[in-house]
C-alpha positions as CSV (number, residue, x, y, z in Angstrom):
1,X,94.5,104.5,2.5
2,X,93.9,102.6,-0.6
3,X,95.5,99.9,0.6
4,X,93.3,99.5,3.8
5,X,90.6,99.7,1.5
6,X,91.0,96.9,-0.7
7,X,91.6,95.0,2.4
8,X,88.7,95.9,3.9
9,X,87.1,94.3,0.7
10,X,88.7,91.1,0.4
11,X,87.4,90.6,4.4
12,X,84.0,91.6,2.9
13,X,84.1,88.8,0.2
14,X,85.5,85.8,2.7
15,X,83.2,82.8,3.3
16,X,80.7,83.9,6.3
17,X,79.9,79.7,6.8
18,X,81.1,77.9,9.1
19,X,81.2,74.0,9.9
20,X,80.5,74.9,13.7
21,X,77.4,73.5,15.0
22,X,75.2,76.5,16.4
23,X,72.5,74.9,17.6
24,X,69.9,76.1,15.7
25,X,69.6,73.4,13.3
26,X,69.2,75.6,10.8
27,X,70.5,75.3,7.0
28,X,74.4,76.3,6.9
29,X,75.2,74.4,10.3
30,X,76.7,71.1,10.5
31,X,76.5,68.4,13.0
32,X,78.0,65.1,12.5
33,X,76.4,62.3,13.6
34,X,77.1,60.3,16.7
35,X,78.3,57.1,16.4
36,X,75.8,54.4,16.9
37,X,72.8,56.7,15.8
38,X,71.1,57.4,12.6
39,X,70.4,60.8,11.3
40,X,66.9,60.6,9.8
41,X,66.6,61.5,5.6
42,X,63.7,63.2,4.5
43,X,61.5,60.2,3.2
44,X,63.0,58.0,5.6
45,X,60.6,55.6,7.6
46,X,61.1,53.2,10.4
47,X,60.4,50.0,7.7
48,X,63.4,51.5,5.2
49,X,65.7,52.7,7.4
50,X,65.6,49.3,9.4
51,X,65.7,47.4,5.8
52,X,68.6,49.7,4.9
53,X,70.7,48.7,8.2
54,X,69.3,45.1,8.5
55,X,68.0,45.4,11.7
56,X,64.2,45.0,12.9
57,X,62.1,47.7,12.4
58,X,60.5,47.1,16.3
59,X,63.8,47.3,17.7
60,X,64.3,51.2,16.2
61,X,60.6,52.1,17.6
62,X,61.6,50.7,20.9
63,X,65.1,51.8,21.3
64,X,64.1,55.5,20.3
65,X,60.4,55.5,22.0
66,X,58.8,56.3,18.8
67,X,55.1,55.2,19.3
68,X,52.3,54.5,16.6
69,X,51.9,56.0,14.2
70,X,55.3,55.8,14.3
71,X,56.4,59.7,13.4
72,X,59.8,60.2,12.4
73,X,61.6,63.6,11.2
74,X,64.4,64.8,9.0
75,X,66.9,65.8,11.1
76,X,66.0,63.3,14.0
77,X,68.8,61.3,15.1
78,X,67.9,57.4,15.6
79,X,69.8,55.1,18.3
80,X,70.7,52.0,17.0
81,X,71.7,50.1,19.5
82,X,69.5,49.5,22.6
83,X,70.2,52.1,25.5
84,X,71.8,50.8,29.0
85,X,68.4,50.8,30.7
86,X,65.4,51.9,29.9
87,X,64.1,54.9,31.1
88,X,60.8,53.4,32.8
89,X,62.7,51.1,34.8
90,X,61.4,47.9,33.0
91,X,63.0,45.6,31.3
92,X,62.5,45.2,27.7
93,X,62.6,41.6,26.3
94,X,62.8,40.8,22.5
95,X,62.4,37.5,21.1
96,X,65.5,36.0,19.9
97,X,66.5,36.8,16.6
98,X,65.9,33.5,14.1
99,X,68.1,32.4,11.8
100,X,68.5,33.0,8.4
101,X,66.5,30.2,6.8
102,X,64.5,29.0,10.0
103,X,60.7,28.8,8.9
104,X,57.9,27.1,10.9
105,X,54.5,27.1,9.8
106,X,52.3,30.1,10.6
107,X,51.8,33.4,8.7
108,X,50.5,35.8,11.5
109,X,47.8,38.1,10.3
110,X,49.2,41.6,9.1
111,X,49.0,44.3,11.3
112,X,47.3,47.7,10.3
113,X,49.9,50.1,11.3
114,X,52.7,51.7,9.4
115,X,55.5,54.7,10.3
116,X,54.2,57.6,8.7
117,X,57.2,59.2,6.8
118,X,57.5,62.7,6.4
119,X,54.8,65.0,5.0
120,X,56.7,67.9,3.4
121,X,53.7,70.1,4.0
122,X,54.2,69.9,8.1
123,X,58.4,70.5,7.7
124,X,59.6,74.5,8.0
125,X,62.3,75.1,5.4
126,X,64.8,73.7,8.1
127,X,63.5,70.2,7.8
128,X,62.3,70.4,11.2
129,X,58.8,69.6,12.1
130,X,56.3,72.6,12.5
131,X,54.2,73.6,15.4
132,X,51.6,72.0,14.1
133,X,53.2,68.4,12.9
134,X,55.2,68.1,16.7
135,X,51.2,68.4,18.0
136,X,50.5,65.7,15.9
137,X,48.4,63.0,18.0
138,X,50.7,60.3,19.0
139,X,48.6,58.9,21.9
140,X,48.6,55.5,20.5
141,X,50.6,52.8,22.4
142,X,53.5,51.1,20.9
143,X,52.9,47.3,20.6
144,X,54.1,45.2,23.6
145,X,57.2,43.5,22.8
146,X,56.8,39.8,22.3
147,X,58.3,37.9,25.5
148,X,60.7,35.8,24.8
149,X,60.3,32.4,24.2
150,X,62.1,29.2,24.5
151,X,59.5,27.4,21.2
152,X,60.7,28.2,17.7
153,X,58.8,31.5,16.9
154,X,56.3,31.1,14.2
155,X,57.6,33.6,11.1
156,X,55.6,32.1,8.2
157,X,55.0,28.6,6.1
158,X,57.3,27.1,4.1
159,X,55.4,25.1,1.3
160,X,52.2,26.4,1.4
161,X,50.8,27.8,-1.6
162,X,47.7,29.1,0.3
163,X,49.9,31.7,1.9
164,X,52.9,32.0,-0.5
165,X,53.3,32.3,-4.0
166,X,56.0,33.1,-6.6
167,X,56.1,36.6,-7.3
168,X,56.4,36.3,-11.0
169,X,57.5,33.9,-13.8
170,X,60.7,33.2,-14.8
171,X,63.9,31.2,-14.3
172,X,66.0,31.5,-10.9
173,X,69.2,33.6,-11.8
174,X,70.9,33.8,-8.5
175,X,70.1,32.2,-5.1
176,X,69.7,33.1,-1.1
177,X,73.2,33.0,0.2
178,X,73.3,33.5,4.4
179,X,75.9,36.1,5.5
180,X,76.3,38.1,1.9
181,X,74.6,41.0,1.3
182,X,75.1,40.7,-2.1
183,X,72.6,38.4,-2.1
184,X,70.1,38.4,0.6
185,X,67.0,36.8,-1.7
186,X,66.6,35.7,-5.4
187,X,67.0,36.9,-8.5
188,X,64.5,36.0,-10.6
189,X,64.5,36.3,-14.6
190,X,61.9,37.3,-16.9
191,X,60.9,39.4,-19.5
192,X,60.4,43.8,-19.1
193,X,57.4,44.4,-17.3
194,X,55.8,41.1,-16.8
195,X,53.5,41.0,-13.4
196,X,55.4,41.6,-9.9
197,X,52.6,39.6,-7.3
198,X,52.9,39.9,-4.0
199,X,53.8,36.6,-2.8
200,X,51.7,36.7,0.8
201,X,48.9,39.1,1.9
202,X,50.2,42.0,3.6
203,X,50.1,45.7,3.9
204,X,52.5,48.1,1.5
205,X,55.0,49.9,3.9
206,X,57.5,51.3,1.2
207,X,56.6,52.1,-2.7
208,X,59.9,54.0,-3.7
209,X,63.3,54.7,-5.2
210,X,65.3,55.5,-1.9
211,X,66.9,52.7,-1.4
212,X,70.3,52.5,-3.7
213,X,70.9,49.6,-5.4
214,X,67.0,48.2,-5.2
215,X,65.8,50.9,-8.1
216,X,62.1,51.2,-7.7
217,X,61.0,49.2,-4.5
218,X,58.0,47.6,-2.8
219,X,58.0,46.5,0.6
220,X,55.3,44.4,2.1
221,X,54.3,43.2,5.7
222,X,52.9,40.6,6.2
223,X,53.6,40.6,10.1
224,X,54.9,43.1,12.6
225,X,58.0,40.5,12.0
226,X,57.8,39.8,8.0
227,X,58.5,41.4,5.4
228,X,58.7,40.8,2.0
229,X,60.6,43.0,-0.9
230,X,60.2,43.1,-4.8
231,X,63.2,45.1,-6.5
232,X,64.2,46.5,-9.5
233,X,60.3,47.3,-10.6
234,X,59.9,49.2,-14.4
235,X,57.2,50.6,-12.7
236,X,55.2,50.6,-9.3
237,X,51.0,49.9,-8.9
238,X,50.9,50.1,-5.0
239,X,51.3,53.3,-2.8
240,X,52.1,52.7,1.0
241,X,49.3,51.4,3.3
242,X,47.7,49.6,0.5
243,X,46.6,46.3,2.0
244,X,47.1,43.7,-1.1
245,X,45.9,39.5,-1.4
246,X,48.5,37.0,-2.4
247,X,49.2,37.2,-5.9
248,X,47.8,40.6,-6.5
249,X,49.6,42.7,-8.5
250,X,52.2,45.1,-7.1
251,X,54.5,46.4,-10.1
252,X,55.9,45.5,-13.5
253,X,58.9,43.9,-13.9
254,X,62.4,46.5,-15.0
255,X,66.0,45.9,-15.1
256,X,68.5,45.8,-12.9
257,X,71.8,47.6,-13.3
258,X,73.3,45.1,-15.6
259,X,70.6,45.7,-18.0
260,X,69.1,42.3,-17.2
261,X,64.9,41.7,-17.0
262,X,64.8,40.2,-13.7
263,X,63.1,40.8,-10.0
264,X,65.2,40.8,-6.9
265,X,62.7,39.3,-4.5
266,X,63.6,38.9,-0.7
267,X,62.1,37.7,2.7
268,X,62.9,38.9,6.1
269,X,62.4,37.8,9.5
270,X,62.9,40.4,12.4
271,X,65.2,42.3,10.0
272,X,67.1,39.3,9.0
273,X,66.9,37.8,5.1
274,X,65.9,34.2,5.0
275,X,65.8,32.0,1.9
276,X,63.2,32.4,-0.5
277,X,63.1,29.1,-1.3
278,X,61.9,27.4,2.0
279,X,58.5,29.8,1.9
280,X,57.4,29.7,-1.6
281,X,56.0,26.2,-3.2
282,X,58.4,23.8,-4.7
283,X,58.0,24.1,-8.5
C-alpha cells in the first residue's frame, strides 16, 4: 500500500508541460515557426524587422496584407517571401531592386506613415491582441506599389549638401563594403557623446535597443524607399514619428562594443545598404 502511495506522488510531482502545440496560443504551448515566415517579437515593427532581415519594409506589408497603419502583433507570423498568387487575382509589380551603391539625384518627400508597434496596453497576458486592439481602425489603404520601370529609380542625391549632410564629426574608421554585413555603412570616429544629426529630413521610424549589435538605434525615412540609420547612440533625443530637418539633432554619440567613440551610420535603398559616401558631400 505504501508503495502505491509514494508512486502515486512521484506521478503528482512530474512536469504537466508539454511542447505540443494546443492551439490556444496560450503561455506553456510551443509552436515553431514555419520556414520562410517570421514570428513577430513584442516591439517588433515592419521598419525593424525588415532592417533586421535586409529586405524592404513594402515588400512585408504587401506579402502579409498588413495595411496602414501598418498593425503588427506578437505572436503574428510574417511571410517572407512573396505568396504564389495573390489572393485578389492581380498581379503585384515591385520595382526592381537597385544596387548597392546606385544613386541618382532626387530625395522624394517623406511620407507620413509609420507601422505602429505594439501597445502593451491592447495585448492580453498571451501577447495576443485584445478585443479591443483587433477592432482597431485599419480602413486605410496600403500604398500602391510603384510599377515597374525600365529608368533608373530615383533613391536620393549624391553630392548635395542641401539634402545630405554628415551626421557628425570625426574621422572615417571603416568603410561601405557591398555584400558583407559586417559592414553595410561607415564607421565613423569621434569623441563620447558629440551630436548624432540626421543626415536628410525624414520621419523617425525606430528609437531603440532591439536590434543586437546596433546598441541604441535611430532609424529615419526619408522615403517610403530610404532609410537612413545612426548606431551605437550614448543616448537617444528622438522618439518614433518625430519628423526631424537635416542636420537636426537625433542622439549623442556612445561606443561600440570595442569600447571605441564612434557612429555606425548606414543608408538603404528598398532594404538594401548602399555606400554612404556617394550621398553625403565630398569633404
Amino acid at each position: 500500500m505504501l508503495l502505491c502511495v509514494n508512486a502515486m506522488l512521484l506521478a503528482g510531482c512530474g512536469p504537466s508541460w508539454s511542447p505540443v502545440d494546443n492551439g490556444s496560443g496560450t503561455r506553456g504551448s510551443y509552436r515553431a515557426t514555419p520556414e520562410g515566415y517570421y514570428r513577430v517579437r513584442r516591439g517588433d515593427s515592419l521598419y525593424t524587422i525588415a532592417f533586421k532581415l535586409g529586405m524592404d519594409w513594402r515588400d512585408l506589408a504587401v506579402w502579409n496584407g498588413v495595411r496602414a497603419p501598418y498593425i503588427i502583433y506578437p505572436d503574428q507570423e510574417l511571410r517572407l517571401t512573396a505568396p504564389p498568387s495573390p489572393s485578389s487575382g492581380e498581379v503585384v509589380t515591385r520595382p526592381a531592386r537597385v544596387p548597392a551603391g546606385t544613386v541618382s539625384t532626387d530625395l522624394p518627400k517623406p511620407a507620413a506613415t509609420q507601422p505602429a508597434e505594439v501597445d502593451p496596453a491592447q495585448a492580453t497576458p498571451s501577447g495576443k491582441p485584445s478585443a479591443s486592439a483587433a477592432e482597431a481602425p485599419r480602413s486605410a489603404t496600403l500604398p500602391a506599389p510603384e510599377a515597374a520601370s525600365t529608368q533608373p529609380a530615383a533613391i536620393g542625391p549624391s553630392r548635395d549638401p542641401a539634402a545630405w549632410r554628415w551626421p557628425t564629426e570625426g574621422r572615417l574608421l571603416s568603410t561601405f563594403r557591398a555584400n558583407d554585413p559586417a559592414r553595410n555603412g561607415v564607421e565613423i570616429g569621434g569623441n563620447e557623446g558629440q551630436p548624432i544629426l540626421a543626415a536628410a529630413a525624414g520621419e523617425v521610424v525606430y528609437s531603440g535597443s532591439g536590434l543586437i549589435g546596433y546598441g541604441e538605434l535611430i532609424i529615419v525615412k526619408h522615403s517610403d524607399r530610404m532609410l537612413s540609420a545612426y548606431a551605437h547612440n550614448r543616448r537617444r533625443l528622438v522618439g518614433e514619428g518625430q519628423q526631424v530637418a537635416a542636420g537636426e539633432k537625433l542622439a549623442e554619440m556612445g561606443r561600440d562594443d570595442r569600447n571605441r567613440a564612434m557612429l555606425h551610420f548606414e543608408i538603404r535603398v528598398n532594404g538594401t545598404p548602399q555606400d554612404p559616401l556617394k550621398f553625403l558631400p565630398r569633404k
